[in-house]
DRENVEXVO-311950 format. One record per atom (N, C-alpha, C, CB): chain; atom name; x, y, z. Coordinates in Angstrom, 2 decimals, always signed. Glycine has a CB too. Layout:
+----+----+---------+---------+---------+
: ch : at :       X :       Y :       Z :
+----+----+---------+---------+---------+
:  A : CA :       X :       Y :       Z :
...
+----+----+---------+---------+---------+
This chain:
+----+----+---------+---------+---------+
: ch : at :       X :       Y :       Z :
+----+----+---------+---------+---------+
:  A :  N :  +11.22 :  -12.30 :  +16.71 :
:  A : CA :  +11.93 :  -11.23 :  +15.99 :
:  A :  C :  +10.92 :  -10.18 :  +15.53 :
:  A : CB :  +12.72 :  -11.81 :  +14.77 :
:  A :  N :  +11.26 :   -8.99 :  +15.90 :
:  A : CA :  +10.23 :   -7.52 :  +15.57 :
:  A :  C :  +10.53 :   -7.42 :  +13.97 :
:  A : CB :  +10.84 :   -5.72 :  +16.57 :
:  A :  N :   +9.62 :   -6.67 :  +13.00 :
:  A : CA :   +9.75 :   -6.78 :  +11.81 :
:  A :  C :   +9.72 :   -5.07 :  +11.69 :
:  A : CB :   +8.65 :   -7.79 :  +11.06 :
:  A :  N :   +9.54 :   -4.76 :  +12.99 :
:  A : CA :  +10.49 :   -3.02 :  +12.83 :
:  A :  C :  +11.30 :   -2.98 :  +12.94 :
:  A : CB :  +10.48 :   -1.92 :  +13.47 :
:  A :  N :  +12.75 :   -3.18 :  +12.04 :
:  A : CA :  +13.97 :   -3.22 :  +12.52 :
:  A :  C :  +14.09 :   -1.86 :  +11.73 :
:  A : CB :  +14.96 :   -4.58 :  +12.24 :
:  A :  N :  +15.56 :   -1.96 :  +12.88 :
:  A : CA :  +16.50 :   -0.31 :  +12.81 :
:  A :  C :  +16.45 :   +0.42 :  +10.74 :
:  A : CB :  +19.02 :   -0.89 :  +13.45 :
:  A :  N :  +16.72 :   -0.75 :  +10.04 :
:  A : CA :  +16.29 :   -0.51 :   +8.93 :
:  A :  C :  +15.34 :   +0.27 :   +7.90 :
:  A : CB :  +16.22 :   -1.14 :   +8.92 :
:  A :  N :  +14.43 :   -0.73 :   +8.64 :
:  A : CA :  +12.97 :   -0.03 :   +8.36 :
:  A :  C :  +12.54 :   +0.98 :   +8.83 :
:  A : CB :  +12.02 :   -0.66 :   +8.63 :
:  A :  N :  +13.15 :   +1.36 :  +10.52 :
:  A : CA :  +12.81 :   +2.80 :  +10.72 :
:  A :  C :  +13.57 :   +3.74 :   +9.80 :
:  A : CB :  +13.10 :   +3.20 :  +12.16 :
:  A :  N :  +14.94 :   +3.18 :   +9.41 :
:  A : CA :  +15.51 :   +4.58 :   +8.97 :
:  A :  C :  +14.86 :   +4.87 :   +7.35 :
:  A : CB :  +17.43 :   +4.51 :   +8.97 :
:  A :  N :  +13.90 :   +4.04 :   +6.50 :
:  A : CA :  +13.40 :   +4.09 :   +5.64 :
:  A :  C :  +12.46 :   +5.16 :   +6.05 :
:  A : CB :  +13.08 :   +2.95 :   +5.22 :
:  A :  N :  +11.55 :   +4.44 :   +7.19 :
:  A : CA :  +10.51 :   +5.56 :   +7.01 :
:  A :  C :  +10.93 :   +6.91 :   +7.87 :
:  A : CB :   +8.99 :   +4.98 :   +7.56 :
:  A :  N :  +11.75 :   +6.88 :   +8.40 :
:  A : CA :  +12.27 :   +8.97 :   +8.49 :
:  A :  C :  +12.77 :   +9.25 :   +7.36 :
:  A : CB :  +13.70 :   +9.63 :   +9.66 :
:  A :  N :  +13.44 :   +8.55 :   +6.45 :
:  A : CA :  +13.48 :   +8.56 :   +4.84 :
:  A :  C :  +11.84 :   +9.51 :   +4.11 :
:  A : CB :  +13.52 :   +6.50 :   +4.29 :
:  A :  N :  +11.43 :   +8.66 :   +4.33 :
:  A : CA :  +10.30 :   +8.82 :   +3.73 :
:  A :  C :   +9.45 :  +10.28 :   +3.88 :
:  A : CB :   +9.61 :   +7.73 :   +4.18 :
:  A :  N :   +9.51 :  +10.43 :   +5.85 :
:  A : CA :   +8.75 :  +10.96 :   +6.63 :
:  A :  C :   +9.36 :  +12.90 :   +6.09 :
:  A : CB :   +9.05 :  +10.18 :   +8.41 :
:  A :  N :  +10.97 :  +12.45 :   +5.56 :
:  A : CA :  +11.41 :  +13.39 :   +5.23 :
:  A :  C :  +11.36 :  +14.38 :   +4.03 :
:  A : CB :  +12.16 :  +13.06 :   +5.39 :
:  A :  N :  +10.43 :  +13.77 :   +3.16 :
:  A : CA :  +10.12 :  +14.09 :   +1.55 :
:  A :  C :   +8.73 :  +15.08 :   +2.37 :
:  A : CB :   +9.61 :  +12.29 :   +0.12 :
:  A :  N :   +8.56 :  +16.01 :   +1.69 :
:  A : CA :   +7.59 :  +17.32 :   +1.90 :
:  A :  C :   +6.43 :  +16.91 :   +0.21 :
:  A : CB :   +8.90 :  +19.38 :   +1.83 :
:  A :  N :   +6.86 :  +16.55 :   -0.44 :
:  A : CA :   +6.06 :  +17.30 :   -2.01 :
:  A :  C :   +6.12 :  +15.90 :   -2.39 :
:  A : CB :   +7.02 :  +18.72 :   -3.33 :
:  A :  N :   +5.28 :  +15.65 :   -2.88 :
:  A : CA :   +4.89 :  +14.76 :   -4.01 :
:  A :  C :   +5.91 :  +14.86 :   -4.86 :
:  A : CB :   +3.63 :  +15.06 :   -4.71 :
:  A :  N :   +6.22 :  +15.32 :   -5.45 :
:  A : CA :   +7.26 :  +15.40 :   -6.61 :
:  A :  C :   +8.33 :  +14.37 :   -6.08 :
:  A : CB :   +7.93 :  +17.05 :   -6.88 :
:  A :  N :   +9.07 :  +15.16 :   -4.90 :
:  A : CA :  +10.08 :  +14.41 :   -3.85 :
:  A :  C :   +9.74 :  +12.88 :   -3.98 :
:  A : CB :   +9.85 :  +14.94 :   -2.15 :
:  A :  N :   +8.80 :  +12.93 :   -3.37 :
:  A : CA :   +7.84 :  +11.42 :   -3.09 :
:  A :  C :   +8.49 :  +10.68 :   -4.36 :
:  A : CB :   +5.69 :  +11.58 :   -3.23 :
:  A :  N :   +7.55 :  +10.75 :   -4.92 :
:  A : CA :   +7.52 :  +10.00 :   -6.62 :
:  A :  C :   +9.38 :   +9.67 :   -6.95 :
:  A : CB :   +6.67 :  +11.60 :   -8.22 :
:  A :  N :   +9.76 :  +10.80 :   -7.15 :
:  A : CA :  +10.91 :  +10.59 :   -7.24 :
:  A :  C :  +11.83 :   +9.51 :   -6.73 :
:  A : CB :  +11.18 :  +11.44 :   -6.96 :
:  A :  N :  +12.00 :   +9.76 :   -5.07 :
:  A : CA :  +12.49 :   +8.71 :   -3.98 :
:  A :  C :  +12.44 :   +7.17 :   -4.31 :
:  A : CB :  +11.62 :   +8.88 :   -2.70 :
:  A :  N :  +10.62 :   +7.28 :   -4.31 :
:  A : CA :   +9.85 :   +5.70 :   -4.87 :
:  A :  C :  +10.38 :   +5.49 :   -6.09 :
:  A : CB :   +8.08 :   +5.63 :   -5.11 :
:  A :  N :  +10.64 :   +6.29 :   -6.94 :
:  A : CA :  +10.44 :   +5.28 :   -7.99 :
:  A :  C :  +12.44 :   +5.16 :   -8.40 :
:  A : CB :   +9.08 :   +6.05 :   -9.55 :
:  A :  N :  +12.76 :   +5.64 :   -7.50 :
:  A : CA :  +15.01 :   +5.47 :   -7.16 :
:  A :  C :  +14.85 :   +4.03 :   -6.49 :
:  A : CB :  +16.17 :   +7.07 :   -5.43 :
:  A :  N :  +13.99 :   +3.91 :   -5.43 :
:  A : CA :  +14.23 :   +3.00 :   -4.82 :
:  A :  C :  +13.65 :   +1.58 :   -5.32 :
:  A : CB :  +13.90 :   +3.38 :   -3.70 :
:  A :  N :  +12.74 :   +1.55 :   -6.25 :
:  A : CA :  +11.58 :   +0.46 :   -6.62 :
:  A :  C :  +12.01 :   +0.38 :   -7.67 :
:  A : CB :  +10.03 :   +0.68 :   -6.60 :
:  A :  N :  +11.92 :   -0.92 :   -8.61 :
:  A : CA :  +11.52 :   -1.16 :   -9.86 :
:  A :  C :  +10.20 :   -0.24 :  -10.21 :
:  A : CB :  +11.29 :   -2.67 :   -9.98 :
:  A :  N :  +10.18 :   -0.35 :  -11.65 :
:  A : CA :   +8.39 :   -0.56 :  -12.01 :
:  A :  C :   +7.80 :   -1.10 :  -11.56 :
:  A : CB :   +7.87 :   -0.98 :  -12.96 :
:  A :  N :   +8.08 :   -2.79 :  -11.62 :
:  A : CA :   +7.09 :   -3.52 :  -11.28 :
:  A :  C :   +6.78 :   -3.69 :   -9.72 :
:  A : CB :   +7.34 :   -4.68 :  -11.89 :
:  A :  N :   +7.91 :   -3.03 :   -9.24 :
:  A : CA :   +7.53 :   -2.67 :   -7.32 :
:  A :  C :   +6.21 :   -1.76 :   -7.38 :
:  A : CB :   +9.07 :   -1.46 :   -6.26 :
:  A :  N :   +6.24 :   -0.79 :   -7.78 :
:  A : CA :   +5.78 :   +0.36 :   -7.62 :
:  A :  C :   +4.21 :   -0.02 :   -8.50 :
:  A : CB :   +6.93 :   +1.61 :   -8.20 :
:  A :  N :   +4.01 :   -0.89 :   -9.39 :
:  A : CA :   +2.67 :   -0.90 :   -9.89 :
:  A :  C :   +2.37 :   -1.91 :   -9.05 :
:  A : CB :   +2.38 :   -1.11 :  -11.41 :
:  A :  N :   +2.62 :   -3.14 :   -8.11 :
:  A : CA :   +2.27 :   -3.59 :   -6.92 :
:  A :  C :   +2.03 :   -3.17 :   -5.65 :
:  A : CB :   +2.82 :   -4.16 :   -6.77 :
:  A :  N :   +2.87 :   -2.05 :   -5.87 :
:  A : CA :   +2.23 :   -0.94 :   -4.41 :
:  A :  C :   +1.07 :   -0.30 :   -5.12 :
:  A : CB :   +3.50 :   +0.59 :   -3.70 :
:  A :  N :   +1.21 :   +0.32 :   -5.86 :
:  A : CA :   +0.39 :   +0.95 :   -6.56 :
:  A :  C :   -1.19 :   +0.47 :   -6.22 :
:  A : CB :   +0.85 :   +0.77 :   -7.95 :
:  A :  N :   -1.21 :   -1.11 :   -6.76 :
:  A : CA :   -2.62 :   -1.47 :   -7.38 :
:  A :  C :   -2.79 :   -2.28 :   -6.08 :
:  A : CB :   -2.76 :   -2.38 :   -9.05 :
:  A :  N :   -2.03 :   -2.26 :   -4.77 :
:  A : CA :   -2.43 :   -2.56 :   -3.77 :
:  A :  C :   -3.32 :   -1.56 :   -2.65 :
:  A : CB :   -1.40 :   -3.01 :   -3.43 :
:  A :  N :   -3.06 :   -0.13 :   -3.14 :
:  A : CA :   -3.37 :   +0.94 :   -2.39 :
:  A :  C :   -5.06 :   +0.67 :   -3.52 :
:  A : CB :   -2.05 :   +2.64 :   -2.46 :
:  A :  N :   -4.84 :   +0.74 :   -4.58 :
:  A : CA :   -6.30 :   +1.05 :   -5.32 :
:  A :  C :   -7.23 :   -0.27 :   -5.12 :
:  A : CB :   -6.09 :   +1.36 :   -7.14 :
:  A :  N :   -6.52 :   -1.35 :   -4.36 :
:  A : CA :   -7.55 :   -2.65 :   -3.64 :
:  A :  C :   -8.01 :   -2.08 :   -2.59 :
:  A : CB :   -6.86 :   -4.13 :   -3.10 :
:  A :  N :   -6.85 :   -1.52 :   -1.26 :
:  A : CA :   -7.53 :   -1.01 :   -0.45 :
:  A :  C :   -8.77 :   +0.03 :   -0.26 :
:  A : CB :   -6.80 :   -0.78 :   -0.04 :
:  A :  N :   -8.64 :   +1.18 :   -1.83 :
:  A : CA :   -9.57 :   +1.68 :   -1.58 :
:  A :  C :  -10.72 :   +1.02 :   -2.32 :
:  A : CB :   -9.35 :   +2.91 :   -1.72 :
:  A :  N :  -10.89 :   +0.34 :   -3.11 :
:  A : CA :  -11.89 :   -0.32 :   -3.57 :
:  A :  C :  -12.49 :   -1.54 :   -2.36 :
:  A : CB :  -11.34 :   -0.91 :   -4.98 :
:  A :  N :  -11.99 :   -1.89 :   -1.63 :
:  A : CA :  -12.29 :   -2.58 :   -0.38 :
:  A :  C :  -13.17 :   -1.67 :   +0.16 :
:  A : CB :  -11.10 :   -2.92 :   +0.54 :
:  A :  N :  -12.55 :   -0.51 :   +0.77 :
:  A : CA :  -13.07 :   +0.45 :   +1.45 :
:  A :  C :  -14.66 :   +1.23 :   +0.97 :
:  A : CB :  -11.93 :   +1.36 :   +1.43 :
:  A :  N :  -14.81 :   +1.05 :   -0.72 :
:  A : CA :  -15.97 :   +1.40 :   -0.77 :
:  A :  C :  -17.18 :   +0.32 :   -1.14 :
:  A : CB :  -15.86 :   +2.40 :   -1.57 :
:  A :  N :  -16.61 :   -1.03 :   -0.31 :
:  A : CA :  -17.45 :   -2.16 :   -0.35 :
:  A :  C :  -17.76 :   -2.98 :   -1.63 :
:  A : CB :  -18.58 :   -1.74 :   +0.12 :
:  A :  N :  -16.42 :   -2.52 :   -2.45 :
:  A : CA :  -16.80 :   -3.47 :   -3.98 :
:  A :  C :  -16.69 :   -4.90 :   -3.33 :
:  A : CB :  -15.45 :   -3.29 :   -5.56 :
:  A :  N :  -17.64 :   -6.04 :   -3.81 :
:  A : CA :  -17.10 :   -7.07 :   -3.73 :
:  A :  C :  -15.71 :   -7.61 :   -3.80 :
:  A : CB :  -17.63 :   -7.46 :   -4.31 :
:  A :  N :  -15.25 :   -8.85 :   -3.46 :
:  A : CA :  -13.98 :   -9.32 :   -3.78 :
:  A :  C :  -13.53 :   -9.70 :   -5.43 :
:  A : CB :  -13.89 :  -10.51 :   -2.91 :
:  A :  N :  -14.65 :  -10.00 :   -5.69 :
:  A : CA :  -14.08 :  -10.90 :   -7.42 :
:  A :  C :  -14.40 :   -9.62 :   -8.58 :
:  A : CB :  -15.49 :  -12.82 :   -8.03 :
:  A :  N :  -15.33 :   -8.41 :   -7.86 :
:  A : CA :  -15.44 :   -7.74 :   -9.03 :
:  A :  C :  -14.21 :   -6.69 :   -8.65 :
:  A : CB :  -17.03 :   -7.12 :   -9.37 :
:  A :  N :  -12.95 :   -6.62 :   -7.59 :
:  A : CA :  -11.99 :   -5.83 :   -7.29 :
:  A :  C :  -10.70 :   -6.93 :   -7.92 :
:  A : CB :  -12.04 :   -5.36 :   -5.57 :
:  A :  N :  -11.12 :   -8.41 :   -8.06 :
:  A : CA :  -10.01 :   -8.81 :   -8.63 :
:  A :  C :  -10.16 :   -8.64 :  -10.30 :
:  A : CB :   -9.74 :  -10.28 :   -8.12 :
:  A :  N :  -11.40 :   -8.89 :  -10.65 :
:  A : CA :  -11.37 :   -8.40 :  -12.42 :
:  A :  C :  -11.04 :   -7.21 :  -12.29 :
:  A : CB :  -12.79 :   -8.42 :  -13.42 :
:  A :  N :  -11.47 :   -5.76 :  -11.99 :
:  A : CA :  -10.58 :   -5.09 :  -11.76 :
:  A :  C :   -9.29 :   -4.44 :  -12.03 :
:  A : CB :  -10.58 :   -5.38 :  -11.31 :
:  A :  N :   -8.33 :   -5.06 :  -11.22 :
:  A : CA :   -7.42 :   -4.97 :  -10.88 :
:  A :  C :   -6.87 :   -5.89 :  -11.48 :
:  A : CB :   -7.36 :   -4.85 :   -9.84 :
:  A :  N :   -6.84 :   -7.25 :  -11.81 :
:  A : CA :   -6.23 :   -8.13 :  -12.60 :
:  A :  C :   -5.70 :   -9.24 :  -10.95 :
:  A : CB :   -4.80 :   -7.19 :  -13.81 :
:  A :  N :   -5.77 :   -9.02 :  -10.47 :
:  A : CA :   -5.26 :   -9.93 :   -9.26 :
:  A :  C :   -5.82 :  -11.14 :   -9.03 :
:  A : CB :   -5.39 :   -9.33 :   -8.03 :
:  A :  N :   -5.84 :  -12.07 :   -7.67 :
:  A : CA :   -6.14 :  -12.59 :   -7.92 :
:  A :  C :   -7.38 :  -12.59 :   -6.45 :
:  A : CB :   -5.19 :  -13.33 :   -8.48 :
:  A :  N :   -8.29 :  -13.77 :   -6.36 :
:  A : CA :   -9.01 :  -13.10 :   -5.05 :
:  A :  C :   -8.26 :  -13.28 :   -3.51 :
:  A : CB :  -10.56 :  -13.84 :   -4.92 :
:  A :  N :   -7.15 :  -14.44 :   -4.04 :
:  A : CA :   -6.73 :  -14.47 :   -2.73 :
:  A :  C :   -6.16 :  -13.42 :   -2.32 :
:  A : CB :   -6.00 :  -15.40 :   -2.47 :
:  A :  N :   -5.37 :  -12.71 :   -3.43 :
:  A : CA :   -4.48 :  -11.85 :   -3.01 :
:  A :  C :   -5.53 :  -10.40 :   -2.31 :
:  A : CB :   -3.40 :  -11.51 :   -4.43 :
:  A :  N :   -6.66 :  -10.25 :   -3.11 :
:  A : CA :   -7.76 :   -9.43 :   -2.58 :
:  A :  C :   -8.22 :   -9.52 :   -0.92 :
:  A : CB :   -8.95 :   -9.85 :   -3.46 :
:  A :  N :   -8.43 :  -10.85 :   -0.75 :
:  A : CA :   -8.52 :  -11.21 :   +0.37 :
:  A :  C :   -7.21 :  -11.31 :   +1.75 :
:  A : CB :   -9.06 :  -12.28 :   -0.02 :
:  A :  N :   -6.03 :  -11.19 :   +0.92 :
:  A : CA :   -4.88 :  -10.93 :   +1.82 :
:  A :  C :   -4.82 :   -9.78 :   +2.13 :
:  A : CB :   -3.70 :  -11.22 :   +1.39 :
:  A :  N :   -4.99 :   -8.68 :   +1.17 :
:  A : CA :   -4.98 :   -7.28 :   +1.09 :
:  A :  C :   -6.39 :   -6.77 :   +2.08 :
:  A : CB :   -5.04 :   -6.81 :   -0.64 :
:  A :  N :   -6.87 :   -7.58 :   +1.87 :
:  A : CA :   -8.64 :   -6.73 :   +3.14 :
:  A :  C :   -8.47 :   -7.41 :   +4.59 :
:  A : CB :  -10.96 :   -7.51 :   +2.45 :
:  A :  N :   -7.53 :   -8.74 :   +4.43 :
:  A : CA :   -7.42 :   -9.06 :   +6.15 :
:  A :  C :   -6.31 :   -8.14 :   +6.81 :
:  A : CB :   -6.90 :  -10.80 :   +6.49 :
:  A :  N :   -4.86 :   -7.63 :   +5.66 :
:  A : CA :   -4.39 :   -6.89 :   +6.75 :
:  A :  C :   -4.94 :   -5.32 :   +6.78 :
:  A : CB :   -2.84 :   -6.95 :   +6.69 :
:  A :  N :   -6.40 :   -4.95 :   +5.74 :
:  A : CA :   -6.62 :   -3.47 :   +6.39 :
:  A :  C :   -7.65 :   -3.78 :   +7.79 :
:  A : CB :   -7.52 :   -2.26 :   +5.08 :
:  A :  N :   -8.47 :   -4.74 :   +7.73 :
:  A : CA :   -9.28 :   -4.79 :   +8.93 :
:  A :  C :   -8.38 :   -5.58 :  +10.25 :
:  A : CB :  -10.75 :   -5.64 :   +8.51 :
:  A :  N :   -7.34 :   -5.83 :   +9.86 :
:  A : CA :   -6.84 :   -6.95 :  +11.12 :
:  A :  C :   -4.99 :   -6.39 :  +10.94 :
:  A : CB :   -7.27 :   -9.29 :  +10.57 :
:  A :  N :   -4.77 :   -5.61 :  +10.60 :
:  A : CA :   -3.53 :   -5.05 :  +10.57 :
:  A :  C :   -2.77 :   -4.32 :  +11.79 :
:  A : CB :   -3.66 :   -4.23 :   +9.63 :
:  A :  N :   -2.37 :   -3.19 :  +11.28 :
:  A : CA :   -1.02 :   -2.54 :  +12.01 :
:  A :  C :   -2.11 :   -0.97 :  +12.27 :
:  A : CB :   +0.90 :   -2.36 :  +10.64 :
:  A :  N :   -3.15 :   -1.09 :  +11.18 :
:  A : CA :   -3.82 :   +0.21 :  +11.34 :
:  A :  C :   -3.25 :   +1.21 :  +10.20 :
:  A : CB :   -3.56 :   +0.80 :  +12.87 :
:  A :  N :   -2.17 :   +0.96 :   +9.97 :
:  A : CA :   -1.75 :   +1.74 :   +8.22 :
:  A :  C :   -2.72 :   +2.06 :   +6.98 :
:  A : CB :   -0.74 :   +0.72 :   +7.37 :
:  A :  N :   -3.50 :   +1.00 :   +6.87 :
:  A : CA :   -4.12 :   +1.52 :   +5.74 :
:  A :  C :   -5.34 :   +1.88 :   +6.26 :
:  A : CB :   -4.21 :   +0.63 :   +4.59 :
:  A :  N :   -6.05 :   +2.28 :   +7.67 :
:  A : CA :   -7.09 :   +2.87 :   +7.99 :
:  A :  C :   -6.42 :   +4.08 :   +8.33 :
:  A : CB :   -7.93 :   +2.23 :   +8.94 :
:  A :  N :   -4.82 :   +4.71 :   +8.56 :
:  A : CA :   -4.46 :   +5.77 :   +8.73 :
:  A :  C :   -4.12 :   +6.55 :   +7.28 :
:  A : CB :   -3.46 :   +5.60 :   +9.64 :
:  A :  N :   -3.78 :   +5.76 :   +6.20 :
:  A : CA :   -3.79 :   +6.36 :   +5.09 :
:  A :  C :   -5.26 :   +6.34 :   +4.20 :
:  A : CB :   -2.69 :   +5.76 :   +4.43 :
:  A :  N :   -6.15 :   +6.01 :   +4.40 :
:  A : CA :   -7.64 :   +6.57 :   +3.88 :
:  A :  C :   -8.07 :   +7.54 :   +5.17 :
:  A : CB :   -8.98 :   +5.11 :   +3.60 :
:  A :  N :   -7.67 :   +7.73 :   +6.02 :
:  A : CA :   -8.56 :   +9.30 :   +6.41 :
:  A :  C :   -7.76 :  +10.39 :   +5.76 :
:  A : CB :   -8.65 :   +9.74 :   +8.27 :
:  A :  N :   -6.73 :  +10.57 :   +5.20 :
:  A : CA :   -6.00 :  +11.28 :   +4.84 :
:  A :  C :   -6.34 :  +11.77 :   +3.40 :
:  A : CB :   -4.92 :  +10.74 :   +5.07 :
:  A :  N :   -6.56 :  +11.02 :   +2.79 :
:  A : CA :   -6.58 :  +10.63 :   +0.82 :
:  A :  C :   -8.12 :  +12.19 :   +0.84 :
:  A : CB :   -7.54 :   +7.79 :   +0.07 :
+----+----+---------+---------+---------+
């Protein structure tokens, strides 16, 4: 079973369709809890703390996480879909 379903595409032309930050924020935070959105959140600020070679345990004090979850979060940016090496050339 593909985990791109028809769903998920129509989320992200959803998404693809917001122009402004403002939009953005907005959308996310209709569609998410809080506590969605500070888990996306402090998952994007692992990736970039990954990215500038902090260790693992000083990105889980940090962040409050835990290391596995650090370590879940750095196997799918180096061994992923390529998403979060397409959203840091961008940032």
């Amino acid at each position: 079973m593909t985990w791109r379903t028809k769903k998920l595409k129509l989320l992200s032309s959803a998404l693809l369709s917001l122009k402004t930050e403002k939009d953005m924020l907005n959308f996310l935070r209709d569609v998410h809890t809080l506590e969605e959105l500070e888990e996306i959140a402090n998952r994007w600020a692992i990736v970039q703390l990954l990215e500038k070679g902090i260790p693992y345990r000083e990105i889980a004090k940090k962040t409050g996480v835990s290391t596995t979850t650090v370590t879940r979060i750095a196997h799918w940016l180096h061994h992923g879909e390529g998403g979060y090496e397409k959203a840091l050339e961008v940032k």
